[in-house]
N, C-alpha and C positions, 0 to 999 in steps of 0.2 A: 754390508759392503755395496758401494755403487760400482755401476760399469760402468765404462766410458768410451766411448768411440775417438778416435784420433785422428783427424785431420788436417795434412800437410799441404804448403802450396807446392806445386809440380814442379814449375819455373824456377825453383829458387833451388840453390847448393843446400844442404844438409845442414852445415854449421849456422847458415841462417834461417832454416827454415824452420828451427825450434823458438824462432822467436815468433813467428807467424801462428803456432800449431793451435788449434781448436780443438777442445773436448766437449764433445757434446754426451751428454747423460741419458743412456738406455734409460724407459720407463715411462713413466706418466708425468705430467707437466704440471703440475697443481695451479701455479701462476697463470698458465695460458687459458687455465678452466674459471679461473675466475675475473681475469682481465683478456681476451682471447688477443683484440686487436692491438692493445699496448704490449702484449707480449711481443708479436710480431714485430712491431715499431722499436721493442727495445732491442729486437735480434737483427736489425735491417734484413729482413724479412718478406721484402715486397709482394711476391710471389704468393707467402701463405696471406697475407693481409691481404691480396685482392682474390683468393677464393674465400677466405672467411668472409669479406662484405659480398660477396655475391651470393652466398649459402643466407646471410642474413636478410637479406634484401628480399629474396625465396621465401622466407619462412614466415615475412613480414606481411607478403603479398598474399602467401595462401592462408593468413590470420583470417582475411576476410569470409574464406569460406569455410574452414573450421570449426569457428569458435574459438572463444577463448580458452578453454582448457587443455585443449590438445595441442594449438598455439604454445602455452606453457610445457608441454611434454616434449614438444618439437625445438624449441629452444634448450630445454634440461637435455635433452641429446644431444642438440648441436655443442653443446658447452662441457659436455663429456668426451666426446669426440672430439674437440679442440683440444683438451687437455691430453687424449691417446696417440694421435698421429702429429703432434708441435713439433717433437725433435726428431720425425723420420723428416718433416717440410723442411727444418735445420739442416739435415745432411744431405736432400736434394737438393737445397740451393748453394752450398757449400762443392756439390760435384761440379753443376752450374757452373762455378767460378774459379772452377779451375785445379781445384783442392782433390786427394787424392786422399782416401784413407790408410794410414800405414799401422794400424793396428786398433786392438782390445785391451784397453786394461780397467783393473778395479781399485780402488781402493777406498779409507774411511771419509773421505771427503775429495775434491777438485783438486790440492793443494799435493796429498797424498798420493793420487793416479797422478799427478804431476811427475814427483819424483819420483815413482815407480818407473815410470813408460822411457824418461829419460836418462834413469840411471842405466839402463840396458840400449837404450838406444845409439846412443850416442858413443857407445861402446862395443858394442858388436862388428864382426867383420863385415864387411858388404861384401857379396858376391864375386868374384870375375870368372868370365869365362876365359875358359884355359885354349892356350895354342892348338891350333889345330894342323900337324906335320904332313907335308904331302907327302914322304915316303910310307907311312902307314898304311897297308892296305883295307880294306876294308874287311871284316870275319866273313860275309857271307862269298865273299869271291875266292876262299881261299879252299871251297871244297868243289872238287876232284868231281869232272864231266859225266855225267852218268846217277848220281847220287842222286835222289828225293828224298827231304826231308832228314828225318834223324837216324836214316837205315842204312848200314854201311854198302851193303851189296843191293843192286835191284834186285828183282823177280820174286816169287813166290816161295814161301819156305815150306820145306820138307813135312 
């Protein structure tokens, strides 16, 4: 089973914002570990594509004094690390933009946590906060001058 992360645009009513919604995929990116910067280009992404070329640029310039083999280690990291933090850079640029996460779901594919997330979503009650009567007093005003606490008499017991 995959998870899925959920997010909503803010700005928009509910009936349309399930047309907007974006699921991003808890876990490892395999795609962005092998292609890092077209992953990004293909998620408009700009954010993680200009620290990926800057981390590459980094890695390119200290080749020089390295060596090649550790060059080569230092890129198999960068290119493992691009594939573990792709879809957290996903969900920060997606808050960026305004998007709100409204939930966790899972299921056997994207198609799947689709119609999971929405069969309850779209269904459930929303919230409201209830009236609030200015004749109601308040509980804590309603005890008797003299009282501390949960004790009905002051002073010391026998």
């Amino acid at each position: 089973m995959a998870v899925y992360s959920v997010h909503l645009p803010a700005d928009v009513m509910p009936q349309r914002a399930a047309d907007r919604a974006v699921f991003v995929r808890d876990g490892f990116a395999f795609w962005a570990l092998l292609f890092g910067p077209l992953w990004f280009l293909r998620h408009r992404e700009w954010l993680g594509l200009v620290g990926w070329l800057v981390i590459a640029a980094v890695i390119s310039g200290v080749e020089r004094w390295v060596g090649p083999v550790t060059s080569g280690g230092l890129e198999l990291i960068f290119a493992i690390a691009t594939g573990v933090v792709a879809n957290d850079v996903r969900r920060l640029t997606l808050m960026l933009r305004g998007f709100r996460e409204e939930g966790v779901v899972e299921g056997q594919n994207l198609e799947a946590a689709e119609r999971r997330f929405f069969g309850t979503w779209l269904v459930r009650p929303r919230p409201t906060v209830p009236p609030v009567s200015p004749s109601v007093s308040h509980p804590a005003r309603s005890v008797p001058p003299g009282v501390l606490g949960l004790f009905p008499e002051s002073g010391a017991r026998p």
